[in-house]
N, C-alpha and C positions, 0 to 999 in steps of 0.2 A: 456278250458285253452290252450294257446298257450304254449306251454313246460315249463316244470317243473324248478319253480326259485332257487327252494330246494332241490341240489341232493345230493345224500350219503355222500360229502366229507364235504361239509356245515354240516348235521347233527351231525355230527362224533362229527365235531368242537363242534357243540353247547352243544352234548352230553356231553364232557369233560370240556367244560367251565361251564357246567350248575352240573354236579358230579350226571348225570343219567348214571343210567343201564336200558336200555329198550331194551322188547325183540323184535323182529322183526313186529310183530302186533303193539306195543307200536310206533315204531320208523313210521312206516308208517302211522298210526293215526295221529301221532304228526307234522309228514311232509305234510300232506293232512291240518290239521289246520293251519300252519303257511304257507301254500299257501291261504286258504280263507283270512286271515289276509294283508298275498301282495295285493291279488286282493283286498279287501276294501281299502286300502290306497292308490293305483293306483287310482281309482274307484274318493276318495277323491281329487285327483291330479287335477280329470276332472274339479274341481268348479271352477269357475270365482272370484279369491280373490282380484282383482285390487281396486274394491273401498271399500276394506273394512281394518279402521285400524285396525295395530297392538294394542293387549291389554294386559296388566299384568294383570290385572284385569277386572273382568266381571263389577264390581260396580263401581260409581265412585267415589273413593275414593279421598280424599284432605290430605293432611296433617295433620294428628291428634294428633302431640305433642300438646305441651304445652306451655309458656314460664316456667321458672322453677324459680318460685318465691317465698320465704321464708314468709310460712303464722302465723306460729308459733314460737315459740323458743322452747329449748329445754328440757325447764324446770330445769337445773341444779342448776340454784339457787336456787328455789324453794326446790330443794331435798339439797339441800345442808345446807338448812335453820333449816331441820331438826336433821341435825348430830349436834354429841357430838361436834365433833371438827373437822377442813376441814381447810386447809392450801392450795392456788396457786390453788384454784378453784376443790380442791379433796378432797376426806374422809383420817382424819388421824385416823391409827385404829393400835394398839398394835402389834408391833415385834414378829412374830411368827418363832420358830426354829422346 
């Protein structure tokens, strides 16, 4: 490794943004791993992405709405044919106090 991209005052930070208490073994592990992590994404940096598009998705997806088309009704009449009495397309049912 050419010098350390992680030193004590970064940790500090990350310790307090992140609401650890690590002990000094803990912080050193933890700084060794998030330097292997630099190095792979550096590492990543190296690949040749010119011919390759951008993707939101892996699959290829198309448009999967729908148009939004009324295939049924709502049966209201239907339930309505069965009440006692129904007034302005509604059930008229007894004044309750």
């Amino acid at each position: 490794m050419s010098g350390r991209k992680i030193d004590d005052a970064t940790m500090e930070n990350v310790e307090i943004l992140a609401k650890l208490a690590l002990t000094s073994e803990e912080r050193q592990k933890a700084m060794d791993e998030m330097e292997k992590i630099l190095d792979y994404v550096e590492k990543l940096n190296e690949l040749d992405t010119d011919q390759a598009d951008p993707l939101v998705h892996i699959l290829p997806n198309v448009n999967v709405f729908r148009e939004d088309v009324v295939t049924n009704d709502d049966g209201r009449d239907q339930s309505l044919a069965n009440a006692p009495k129904s007034k302005d397309g509604q059930y008229v049912v007894p004044k309750t106090v």
